[in-house]
C-alpha positions as CSV (number, residue, x, y, z in Angstrom):
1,X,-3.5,18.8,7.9
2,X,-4.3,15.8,10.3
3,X,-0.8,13.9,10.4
4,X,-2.4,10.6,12.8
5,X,-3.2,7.4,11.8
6,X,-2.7,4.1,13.8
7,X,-0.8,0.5,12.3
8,X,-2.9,-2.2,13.1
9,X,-0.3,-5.1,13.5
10,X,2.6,-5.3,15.2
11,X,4.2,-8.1,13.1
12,X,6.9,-7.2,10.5
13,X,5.3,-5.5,8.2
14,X,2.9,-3.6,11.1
15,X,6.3,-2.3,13.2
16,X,7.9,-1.4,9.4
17,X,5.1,0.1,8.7
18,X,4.7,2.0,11.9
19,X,8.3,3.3,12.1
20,X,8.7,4.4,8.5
21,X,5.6,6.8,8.8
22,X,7.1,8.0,12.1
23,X,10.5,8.7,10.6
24,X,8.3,10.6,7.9
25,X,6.3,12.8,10.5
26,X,3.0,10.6,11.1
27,X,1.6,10.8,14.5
28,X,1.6,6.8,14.3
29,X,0.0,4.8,17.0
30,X,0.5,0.9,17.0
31,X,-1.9,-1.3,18.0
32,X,-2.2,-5.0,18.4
33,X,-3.9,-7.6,20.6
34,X,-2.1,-8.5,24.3
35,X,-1.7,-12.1,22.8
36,X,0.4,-10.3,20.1
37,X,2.1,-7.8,22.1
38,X,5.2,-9.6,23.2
39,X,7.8,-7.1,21.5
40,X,6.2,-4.0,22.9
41,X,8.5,-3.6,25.9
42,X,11.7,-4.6,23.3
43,X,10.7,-1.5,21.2
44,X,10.0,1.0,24.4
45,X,13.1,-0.2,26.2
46,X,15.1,1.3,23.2
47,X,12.6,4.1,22.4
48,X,11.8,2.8,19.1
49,X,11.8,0.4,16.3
50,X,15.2,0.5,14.2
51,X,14.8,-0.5,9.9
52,X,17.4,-1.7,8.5
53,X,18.4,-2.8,4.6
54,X,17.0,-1.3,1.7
55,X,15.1,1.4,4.2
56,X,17.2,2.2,6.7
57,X,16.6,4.4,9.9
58,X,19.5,6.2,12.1
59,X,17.3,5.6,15.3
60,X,14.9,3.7,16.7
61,X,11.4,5.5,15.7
62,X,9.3,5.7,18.3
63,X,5.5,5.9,17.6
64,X,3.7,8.4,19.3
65,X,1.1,5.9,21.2
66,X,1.9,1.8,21.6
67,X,-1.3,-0.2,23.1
68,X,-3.6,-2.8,23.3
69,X,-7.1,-0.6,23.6
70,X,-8.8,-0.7,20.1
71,X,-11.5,1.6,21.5
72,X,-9.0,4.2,22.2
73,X,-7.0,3.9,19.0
74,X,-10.4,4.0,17.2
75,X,-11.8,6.8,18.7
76,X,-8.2,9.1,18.0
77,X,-7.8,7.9,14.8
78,X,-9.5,8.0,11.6
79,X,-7.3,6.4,9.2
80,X,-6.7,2.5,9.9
81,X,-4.0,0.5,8.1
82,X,-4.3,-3.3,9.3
83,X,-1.1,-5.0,8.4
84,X,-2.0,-8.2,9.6
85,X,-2.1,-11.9,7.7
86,X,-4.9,-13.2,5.9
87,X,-5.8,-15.4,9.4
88,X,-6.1,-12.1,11.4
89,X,-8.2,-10.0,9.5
90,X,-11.2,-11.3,11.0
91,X,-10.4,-11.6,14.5
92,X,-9.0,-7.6,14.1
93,X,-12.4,-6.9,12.2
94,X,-14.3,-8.0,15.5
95,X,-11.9,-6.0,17.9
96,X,-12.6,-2.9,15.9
97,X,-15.9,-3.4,14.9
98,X,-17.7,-2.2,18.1
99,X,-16.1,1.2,17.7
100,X,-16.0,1.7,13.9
101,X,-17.6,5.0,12.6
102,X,-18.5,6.0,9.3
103,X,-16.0,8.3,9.1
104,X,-13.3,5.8,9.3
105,X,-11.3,4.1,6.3
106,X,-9.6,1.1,6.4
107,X,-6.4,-0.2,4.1
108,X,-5.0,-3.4,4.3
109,X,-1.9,-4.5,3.8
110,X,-1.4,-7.3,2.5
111,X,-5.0,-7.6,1.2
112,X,-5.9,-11.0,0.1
113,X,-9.4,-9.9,-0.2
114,X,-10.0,-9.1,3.4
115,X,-12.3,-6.0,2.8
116,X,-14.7,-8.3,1.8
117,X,-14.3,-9.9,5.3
118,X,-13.5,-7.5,7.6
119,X,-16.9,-4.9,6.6
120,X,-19.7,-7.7,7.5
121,X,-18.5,-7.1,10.8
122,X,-18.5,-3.1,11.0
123,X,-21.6,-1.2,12.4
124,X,-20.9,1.6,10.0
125,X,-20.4,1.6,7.0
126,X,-16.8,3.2,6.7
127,X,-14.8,2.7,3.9
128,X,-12.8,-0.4,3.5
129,X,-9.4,-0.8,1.0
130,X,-6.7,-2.6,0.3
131,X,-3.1,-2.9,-1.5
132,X,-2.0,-5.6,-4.2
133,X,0.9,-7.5,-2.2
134,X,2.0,-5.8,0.4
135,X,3.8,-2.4,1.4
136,X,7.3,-4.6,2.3
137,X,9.4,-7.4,1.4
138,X,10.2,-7.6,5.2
139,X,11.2,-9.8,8.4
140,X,11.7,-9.4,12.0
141,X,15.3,-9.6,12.7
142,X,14.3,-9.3,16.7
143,X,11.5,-7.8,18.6
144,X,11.9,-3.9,17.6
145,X,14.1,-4.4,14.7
146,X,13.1,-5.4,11.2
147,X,14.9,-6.0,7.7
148,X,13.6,-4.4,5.1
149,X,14.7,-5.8,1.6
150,X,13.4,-3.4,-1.1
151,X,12.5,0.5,-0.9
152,X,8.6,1.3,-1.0
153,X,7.6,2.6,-4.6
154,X,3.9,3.3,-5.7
155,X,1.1,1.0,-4.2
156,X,-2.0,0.4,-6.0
157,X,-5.1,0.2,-4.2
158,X,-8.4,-0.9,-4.4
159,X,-11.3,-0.1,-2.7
160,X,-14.7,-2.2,-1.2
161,X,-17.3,-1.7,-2.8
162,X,-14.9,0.0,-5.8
163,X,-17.0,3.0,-5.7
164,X,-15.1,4.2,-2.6
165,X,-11.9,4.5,-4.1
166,X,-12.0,8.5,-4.1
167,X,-12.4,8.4,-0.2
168,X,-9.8,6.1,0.4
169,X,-7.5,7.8,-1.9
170,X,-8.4,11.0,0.2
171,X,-7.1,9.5,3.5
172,X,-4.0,7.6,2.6
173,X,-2.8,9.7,-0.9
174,X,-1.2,11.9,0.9
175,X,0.4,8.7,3.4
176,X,1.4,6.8,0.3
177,X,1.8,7.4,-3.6
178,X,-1.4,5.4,-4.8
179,X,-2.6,4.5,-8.0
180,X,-5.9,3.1,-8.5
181,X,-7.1,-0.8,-8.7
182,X,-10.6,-1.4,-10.3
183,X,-11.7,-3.7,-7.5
184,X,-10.1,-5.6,-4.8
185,X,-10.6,-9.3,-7.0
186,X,-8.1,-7.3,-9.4
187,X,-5.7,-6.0,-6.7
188,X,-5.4,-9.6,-5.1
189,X,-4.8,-11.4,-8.9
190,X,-1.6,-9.1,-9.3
191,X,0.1,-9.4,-6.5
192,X,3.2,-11.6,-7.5
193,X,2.9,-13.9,-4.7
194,X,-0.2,-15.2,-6.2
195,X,2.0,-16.9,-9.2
196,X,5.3,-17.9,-7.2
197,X,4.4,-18.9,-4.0
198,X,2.6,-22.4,-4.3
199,X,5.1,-23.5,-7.6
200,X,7.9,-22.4,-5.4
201,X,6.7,-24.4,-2.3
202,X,5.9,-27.4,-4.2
203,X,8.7,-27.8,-6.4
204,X,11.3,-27.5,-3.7
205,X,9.3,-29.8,-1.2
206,X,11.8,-31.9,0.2
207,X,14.4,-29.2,0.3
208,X,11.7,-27.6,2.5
209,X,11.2,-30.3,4.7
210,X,15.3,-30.4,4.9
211,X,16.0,-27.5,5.6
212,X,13.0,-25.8,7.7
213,X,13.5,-22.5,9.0
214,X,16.9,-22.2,7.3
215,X,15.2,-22.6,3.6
216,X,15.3,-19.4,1.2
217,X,13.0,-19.8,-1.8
218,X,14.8,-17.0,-3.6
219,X,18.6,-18.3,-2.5
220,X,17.8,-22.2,-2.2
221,X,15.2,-22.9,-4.5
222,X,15.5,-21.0,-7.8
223,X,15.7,-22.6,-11.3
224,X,14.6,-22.3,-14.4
225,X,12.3,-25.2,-14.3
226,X,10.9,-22.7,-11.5
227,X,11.2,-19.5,-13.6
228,X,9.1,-21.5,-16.7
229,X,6.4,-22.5,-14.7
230,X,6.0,-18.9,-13.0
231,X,6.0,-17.8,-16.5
232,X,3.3,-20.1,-17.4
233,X,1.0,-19.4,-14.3
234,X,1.6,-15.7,-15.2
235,X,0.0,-16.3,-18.8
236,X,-2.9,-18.4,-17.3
237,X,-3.2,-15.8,-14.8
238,X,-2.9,-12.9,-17.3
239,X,-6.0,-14.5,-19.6
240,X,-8.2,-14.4,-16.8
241,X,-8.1,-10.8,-16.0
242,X,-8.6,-10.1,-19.2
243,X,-11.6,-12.3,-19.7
244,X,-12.8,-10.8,-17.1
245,X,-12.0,-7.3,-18.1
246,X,-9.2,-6.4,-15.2
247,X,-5.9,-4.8,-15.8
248,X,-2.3,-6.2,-15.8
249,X,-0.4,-4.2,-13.6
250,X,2.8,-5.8,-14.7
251,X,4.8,-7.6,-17.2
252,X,6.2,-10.9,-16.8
253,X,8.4,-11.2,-13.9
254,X,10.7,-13.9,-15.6
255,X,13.3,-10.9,-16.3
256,X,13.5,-10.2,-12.2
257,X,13.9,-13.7,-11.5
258,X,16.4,-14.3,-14.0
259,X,18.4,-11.6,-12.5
260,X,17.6,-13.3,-8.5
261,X,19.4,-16.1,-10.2
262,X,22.4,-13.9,-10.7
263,X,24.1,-14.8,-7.9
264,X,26.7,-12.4,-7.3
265,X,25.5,-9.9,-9.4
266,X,22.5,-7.2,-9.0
267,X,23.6,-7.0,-4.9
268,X,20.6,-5.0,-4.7
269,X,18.7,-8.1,-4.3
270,X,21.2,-9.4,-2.3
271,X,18.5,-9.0,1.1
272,X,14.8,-10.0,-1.1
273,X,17.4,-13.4,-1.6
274,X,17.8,-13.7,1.6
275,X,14.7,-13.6,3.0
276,X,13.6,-17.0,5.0
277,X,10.6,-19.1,4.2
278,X,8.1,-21.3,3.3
279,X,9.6,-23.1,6.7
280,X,6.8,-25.7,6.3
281,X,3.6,-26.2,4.0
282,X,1.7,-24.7,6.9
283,X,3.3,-21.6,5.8
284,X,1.6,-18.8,4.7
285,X,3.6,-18.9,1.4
286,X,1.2,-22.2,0.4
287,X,-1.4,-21.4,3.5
288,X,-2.0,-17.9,2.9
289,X,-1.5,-17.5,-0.6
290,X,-4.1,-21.0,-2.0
291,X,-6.6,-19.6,0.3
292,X,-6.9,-16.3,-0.8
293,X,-5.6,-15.3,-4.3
294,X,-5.0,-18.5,-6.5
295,X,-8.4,-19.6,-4.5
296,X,-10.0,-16.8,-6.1
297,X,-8.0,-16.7,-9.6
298,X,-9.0,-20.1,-10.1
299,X,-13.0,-19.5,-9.2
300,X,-12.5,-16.4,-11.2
301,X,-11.8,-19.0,-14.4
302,X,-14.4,-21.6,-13.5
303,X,-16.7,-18.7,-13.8
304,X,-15.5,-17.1,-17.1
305,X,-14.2,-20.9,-18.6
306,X,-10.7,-20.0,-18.9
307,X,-8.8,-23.2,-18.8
308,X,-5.8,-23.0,-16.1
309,X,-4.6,-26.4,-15.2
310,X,-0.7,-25.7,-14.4
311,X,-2.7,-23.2,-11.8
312,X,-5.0,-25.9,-10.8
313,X,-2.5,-28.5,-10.5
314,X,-0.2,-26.4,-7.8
315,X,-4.0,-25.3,-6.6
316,X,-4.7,-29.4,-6.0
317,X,-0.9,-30.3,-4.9
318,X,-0.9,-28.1,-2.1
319,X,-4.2,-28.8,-0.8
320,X,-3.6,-32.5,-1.3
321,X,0.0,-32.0,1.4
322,X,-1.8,-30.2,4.0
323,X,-5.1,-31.6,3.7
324,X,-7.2,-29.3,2.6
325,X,-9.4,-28.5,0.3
326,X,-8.9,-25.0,-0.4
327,X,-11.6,-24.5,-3.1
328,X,-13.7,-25.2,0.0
329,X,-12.4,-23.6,2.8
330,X,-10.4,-20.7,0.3
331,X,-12.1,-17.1,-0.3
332,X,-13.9,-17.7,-3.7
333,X,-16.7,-16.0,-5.3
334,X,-19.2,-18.4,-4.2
335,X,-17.5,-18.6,-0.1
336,X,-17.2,-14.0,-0.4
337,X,-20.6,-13.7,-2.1
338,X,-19.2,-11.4,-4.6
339,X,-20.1,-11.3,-8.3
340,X,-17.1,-10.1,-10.5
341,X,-18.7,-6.9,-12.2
342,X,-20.3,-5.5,-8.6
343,X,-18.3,-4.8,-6.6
């Protein structure tokens, strides 16, 4: 069976990404821009990239092929997983798009809706995917070393146009455990960040502004004023997928965050507490997130007339402190040209 595939990314979740399938017998080749690059010779003077926390590796992993020449890692590889943010997947789309072929499938991770991006610029029409969320809660500790907070379980994927699903699950089912998403509007509405992010970036703004860099939503800003709200996005959220005949992939996550708020106890969370951010509003915890899924949830209601105003309000907030109007700029229906029941 063919064992390669390359990582598109070389952030945190690309160089997790890359040395976890290498550590589990992928021919992995990791590929990112020169601009992006700059850990490269970190992770080939020590012959690897080491994980540690809740996946942890005795040595560094060292991919079979590191680069900067899309061409070549198109051309030896069929199966593409981009693990890049939501402000990359374009400018990736355009560096692979020259060399795509229609026997090439694309996954994404995180998604955020970028299949629908990233194909307008593909010659061929190869098949496009993505994951709700992403494969890791994860940050670079240094250049060739990454913290890893919780083990990988199941991912659900969704494919673009959703009729593709079989082939993608043909390429990467035997790379991950997948189940399958109806479309990719239903994979990006349950990922949890989509209900937690912007309350959790607004309601601890000025500790945020204090605290910068050093500010850990799940360690510094957690409260059950917090944990009610998430709850309450979670219902509006919840009543839109069903109006608009999606699945819930989850329950409520007010259990898990009552438990975060455990301090002391449940050490297994000990790491997903301790992981930094938002730093700023710029960050993509309010950047990334009202652009892409609450940008979506909330055009998804506007075009069913589900009311959703705690969503709104958060949706309005943070557009209001960075100064911009997401609804505009965000990817909704009307900006992805997609209609909810074809795609």
């Amino acid at each position: 069976m063919d064992r390669k595939l390359a990582v598109i990314g070389s952030g945190a979740t690309g160089c997790a990404t890359a040395a976890y399938l290498t550590m589990n017998g992928w021919e992995v080749t990791l590929c990112d821009t020169e601009e992006q690059a700059g850990d490269f010779p970190a992770i080939c003077s020590q012959s690897g990239i080491c994980l540690e926390g809740a996946v942890k590796s005795d040595n560094p992993q060292m991919p079979c092929c590191i680069t900067t020449d899309f061409e070549r890692t198109l051309l030896e590889n069929r199966r593409i997983l981009v693990c890049v943010s939501y402000g990359r997947q374009e400018e990736i789309a355009r560096r692979c798009g020259p060399y795509v072929r229609a026997d090439h499938v694309f996954l994404l991770s995180p998604g955020n809706l970028g299949s629908a991006v990233m194909r307008r610029h593909f010659k061929e029409d190869a098949v496009t995917g993505e994951l709700s969320g992403n494969l890791w809660a994860c940050r670079r500790k240094r250049a060739g070393v990454i913290t890893v907070a919780l083990p990988l379980g199941t991912v659900r994927a969704a494919a673009y146009p959703s009729e593709d699903y079989l082939k993608l699950e043909a390429a990467f089912g035997s790379v991950f455990s997948m189940e399958k998403g109806e479309n990719i509007i239903e994979a990006a509405l349950n990922s949890p960040n989509v209900t937690s992010h912007l309350a959790g970036a607004v309601l601890n703004a000025v500790s945020i502004e204090r605290k910068n860099k050093d500010f850990c939503l799940f360690m510094d800003g957690m409260g059950q004023v917090l944990v009610d709200c998430i709850d309450q996005l979670e219902e509006e959220r919840d009543r839109v997928l069903q109006t608009a005949g999606l699945q819930i992939y989850k329950g409520r996550s007010r259990g898990l965050m009552e438990r975060i708020m455990e301090y002391g106890r449940h050490p297994e969370l000990d790491i997903f507490r301790s992981l930094d951010g938002p730093s700023d509003f710029s960050h993509r915890y309010v950047a990334e997130d009202a652009s892409c899924g609450v940008a979506m949830l909330i055009s998804l209601a506007r075009h069913y007339g589900v009311p959703v105003a705690l969503t709104e309000a958060f949706f309005q907030i943070s557009g209001k402190i960075n100064g911009t109007d997401y609804g505009k700029t965000g990817r909704t229906l009307e900006n992805l040209q997609l209609q909810p029941d074809c795609i």
